[in-house]
Wavefront OBJ file of the C-alpha trace (Angstrom):
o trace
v -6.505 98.231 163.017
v -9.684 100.798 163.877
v -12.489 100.223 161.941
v -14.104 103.403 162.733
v -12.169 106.473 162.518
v -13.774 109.844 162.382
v -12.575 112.872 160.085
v -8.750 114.268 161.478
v -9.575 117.753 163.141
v -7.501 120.191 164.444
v -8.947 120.636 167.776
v -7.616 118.334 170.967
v -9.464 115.769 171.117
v -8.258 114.595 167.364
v -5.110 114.665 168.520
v -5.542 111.769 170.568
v -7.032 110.126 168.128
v -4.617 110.603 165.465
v -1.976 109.299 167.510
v -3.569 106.175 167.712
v -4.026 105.808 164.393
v -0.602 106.637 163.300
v 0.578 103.769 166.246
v -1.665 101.089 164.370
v -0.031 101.835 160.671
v -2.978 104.185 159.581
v -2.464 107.406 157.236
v -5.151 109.890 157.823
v -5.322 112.350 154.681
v -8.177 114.592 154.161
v -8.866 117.651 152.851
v -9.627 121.129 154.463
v -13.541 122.451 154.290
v -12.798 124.906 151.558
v -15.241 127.037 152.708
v -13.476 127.938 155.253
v -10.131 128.898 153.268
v -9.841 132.537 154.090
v -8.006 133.743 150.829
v -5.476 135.934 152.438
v -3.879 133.014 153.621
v -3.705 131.488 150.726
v -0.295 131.981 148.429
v 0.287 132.116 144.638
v 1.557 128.556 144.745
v -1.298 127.305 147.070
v -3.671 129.032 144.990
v -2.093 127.292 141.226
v -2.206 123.957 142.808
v -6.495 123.858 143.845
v -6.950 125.693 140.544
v -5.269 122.737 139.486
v -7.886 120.326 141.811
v -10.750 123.308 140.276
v -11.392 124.285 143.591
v -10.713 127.697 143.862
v -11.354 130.452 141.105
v -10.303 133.764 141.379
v -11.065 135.494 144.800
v -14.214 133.391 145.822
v -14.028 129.294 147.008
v -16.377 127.909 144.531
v -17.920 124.350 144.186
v -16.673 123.737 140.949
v -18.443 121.823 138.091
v -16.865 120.684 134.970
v -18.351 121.918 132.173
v -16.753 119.866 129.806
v -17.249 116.385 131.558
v -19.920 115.685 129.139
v -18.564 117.284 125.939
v -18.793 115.631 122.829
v -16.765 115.623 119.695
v -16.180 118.598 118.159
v -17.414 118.736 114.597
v -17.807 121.932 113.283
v -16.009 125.321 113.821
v -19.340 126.662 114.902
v -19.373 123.971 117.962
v -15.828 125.016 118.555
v -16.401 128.931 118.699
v -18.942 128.105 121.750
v -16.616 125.511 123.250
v -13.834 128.592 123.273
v -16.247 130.723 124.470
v -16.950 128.430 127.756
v -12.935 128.563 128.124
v -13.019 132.255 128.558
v -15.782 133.520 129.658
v -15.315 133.100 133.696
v -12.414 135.978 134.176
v -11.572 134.484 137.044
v -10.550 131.394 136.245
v -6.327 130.949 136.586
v -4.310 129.935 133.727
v -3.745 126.405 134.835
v -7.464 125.627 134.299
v -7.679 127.301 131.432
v -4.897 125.832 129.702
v -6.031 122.377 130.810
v -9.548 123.147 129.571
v -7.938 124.432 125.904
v -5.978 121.465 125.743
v -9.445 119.224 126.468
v -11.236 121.170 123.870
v -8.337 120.857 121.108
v -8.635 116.914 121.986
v -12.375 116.925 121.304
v -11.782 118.911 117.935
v -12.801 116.166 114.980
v -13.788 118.708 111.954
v -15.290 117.125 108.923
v -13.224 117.384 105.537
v -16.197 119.640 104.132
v -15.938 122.265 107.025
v -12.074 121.758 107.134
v -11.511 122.963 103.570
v -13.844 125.819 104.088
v -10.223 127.149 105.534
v -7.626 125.228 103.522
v -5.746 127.712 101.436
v -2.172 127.447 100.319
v 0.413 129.462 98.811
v 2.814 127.213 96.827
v 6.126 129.503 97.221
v 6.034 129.597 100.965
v 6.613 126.846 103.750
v 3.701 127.011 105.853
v 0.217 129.606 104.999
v -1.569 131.217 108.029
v -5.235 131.164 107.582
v -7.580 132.660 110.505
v -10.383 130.401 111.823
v -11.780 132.425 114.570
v -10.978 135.332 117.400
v -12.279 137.077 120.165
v -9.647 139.682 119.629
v -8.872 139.981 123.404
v -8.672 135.889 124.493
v -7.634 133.836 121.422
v -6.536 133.350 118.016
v -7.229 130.267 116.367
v -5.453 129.390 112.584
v -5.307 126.552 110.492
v -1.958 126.333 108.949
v -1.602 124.257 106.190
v 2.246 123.637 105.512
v 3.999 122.045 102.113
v 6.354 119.146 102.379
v 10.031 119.058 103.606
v 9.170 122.859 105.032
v 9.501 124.804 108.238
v 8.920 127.719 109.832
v 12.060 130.040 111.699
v 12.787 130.183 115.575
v 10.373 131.904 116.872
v 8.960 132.947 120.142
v 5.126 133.739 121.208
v 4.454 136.486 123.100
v 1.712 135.257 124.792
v 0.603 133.031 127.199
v 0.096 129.636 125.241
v 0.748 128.161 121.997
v -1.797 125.242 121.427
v -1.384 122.527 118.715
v -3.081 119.875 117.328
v -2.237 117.949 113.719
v -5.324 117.454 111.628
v -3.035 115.451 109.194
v -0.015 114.292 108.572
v 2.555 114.912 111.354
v 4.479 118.110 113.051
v 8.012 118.333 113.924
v 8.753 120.613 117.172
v 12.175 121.849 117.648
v 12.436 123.639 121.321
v 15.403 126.039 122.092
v 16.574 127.844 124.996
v 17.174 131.484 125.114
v 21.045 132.187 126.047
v 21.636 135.922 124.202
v 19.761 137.314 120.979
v 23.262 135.771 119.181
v 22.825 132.549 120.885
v 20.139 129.616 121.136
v 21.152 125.899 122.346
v 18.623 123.277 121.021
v 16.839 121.311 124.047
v 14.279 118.843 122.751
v 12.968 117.430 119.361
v 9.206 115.748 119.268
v 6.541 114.911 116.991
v 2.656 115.770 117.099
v 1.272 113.125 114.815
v -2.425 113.145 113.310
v -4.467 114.088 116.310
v -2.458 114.766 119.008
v -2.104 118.057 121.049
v 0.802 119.759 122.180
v 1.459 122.968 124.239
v 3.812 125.642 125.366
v 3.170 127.827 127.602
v 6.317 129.189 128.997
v 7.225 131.638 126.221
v 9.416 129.135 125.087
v 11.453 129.230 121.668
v 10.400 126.870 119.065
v 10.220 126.171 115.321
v 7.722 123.360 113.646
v 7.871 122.268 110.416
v 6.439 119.245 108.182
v 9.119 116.658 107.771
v 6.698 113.952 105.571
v 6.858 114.022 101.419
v 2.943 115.390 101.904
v 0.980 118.359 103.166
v 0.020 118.506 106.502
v -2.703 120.328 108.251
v -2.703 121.578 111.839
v -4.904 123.817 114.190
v -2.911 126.649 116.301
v -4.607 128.446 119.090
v -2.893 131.726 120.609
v -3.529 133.390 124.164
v -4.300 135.881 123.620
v -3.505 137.290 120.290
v -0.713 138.820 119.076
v 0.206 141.046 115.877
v 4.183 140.350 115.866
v 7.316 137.831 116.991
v 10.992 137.499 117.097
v 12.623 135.283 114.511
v 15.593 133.925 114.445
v 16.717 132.418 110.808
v 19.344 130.304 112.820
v 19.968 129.804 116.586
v 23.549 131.917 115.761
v 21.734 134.800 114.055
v 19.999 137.986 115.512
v 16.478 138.098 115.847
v 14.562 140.523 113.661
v 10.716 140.970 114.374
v 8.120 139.806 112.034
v 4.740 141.375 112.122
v 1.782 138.626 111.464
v -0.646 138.562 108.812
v -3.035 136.009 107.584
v -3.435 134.523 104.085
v -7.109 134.044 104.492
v -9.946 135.148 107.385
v -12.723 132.909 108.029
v -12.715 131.189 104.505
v -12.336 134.470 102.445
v -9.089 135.337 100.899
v -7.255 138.383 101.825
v -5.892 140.895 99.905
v -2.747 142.313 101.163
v -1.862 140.669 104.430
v 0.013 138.372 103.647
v 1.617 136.151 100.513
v 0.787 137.197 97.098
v -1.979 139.801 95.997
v -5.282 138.190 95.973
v -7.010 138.141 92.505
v -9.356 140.652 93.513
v -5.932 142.724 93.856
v -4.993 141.962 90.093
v -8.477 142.965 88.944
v -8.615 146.326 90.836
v -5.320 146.994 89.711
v -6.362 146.121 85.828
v -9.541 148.207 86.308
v -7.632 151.307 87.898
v -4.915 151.182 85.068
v -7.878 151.121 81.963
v -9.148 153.950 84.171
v -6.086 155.909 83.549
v -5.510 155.167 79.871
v -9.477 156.254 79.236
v -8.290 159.895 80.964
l 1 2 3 4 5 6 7 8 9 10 11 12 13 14 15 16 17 18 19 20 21 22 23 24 25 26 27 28 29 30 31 32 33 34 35 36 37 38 39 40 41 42 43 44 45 46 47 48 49 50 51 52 53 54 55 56 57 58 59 60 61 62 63 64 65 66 67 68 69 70 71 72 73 74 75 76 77 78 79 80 81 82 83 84 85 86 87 88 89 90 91 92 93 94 95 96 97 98 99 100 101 102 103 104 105 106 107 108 109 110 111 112 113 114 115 116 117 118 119 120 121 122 123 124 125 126 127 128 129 130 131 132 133 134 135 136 137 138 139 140 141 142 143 144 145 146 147 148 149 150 151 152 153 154 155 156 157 158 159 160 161 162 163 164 165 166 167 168 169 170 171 172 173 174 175 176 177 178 179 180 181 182 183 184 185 186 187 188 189 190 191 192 193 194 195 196 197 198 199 200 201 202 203 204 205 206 207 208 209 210 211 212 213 214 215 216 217 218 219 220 221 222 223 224 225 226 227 228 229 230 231 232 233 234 235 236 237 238 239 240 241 242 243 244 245 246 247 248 249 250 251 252 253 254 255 256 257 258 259 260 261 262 263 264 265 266 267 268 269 270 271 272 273 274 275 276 277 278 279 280
């Protein structure tokens, strides 16, 4: 067996040479100089799969650094609004990096209780309450749901390119379905995101989650890129009927009229405008 064997080329004299090697049982596989990848040449597929590798981004060959080799837990939402903001911010990064990187940064997430409950609030009367964390308003949407026991959510798609999960506590159940007609959904596949895992779709698929434990549970969902409305489906035999979204609470303050119940500060405007009225 050669103990010496230069770099495979594509030019004659290689060709020699890689015929010897394949005689004496040796596999030769190396990678192009990606410098010299003319992009015109390349196609979407080739193009998916050294995003994949984080070779090439966009239109240019790039040497690519990781930025998140080194990234430590993530302990406050603060930390986690910059980690987000590393996701996006290179345009021309595909969507397979940038769903792997999402999926990283979701793993790293750790939040304390204290900065956790800064975003905990739930309504009582409904199965699951959707409170906004953060958004760009053009990448991402990121909500802490906090859902009541024995509940779950409709069918539902996402019109968008990813739904991100991860359970802070307790544990998920994911229901998948497959589209057949707006009267019809077949089930596919049943799973469980327990206390810390991540999960993903990113194929528009249809889903519903819901809490099957006797407890709360608390989990992190991360839209790309946001959306203000979806197509629900009470049961996979019914018609869909679209559902505007709303939130329950934005960044730790209660809202008003979005969503759920009116807010206190509702009841006291309305108190104040009706003793307005009876003092005309």
């Amino acid at each position: 067996m050669p103990t010496n064997v230069k770099v495979m080329r594509s030019d004659s004299e290689d060709l020699v040479e890689q015929s010897m090697c394949s005689m004496s049982g040796v596999n030769i596989v190396t990678k192009p100089k990606f410098s010299d990848i003319k992009k015109e040449l390349l196609n979407e597929s080739d193009i998916s799969l050294l995003c994949m590798d984080g070779v090439y981004e966009g239109q240019n060959v790039v040497s690519y650094r990781d930025p998140f080799q080194d990234m430590q837990d993530i302990i406050t939402v603060d930390q986690l609004k910059l980690a987000l903001k590393l996701v996006f911010e290179n345009k021309d990064t595909c969507f397979k990096t940038k769903e792997k990187n999402i999926a990283r940064v979701l793993s790293l997430v750790k939040l304390s209780p204290g900065e956790v409950n800064k975003y905990t609030f739930i309504d009582p009367e409904k199965s699951y309450t959707r409170n906004l964390i953060l958004t760009d308003n053009i990448n991402y949407t990121l909500l802490l749901l906090c859902w009541n026991n024995n509940r779950e959510s409709s069918i539902h798609n996402h019109p968008a390119d990813g739904c991100f999960i991860k359970t802070l506590s307790g544990c998920l159940r994911e229901v998948q379905y497959k589209y057949i007609s707006d009267n019809e959904l077949v089930k596919t596949k049943t799973s469980f995101i327990a206390e810390g895992q991540v999960s993903y779709i990113v194929d528009q698929s249809l889903h519903k989650i819901g809490n099957p434990l006797h407890q709360p549970a608390l989990s992190l969902h991360l839209y790309t890129p946001p959306f203000g409305s979806c197509l629900s489906w009470s049961d996979p035999n019914s018609a869909p009927v679209e559902v505007k979204m709303g939130f329950y609470s934005c960044y730790g303050k209660r809202t008003p009229y979005l969503e759920g119940k009116p807010s206190k500060v509702v009841y006291l405007l309305q108190e104040i405008q009706q003793k307005v009225k009876t003092i005309d």
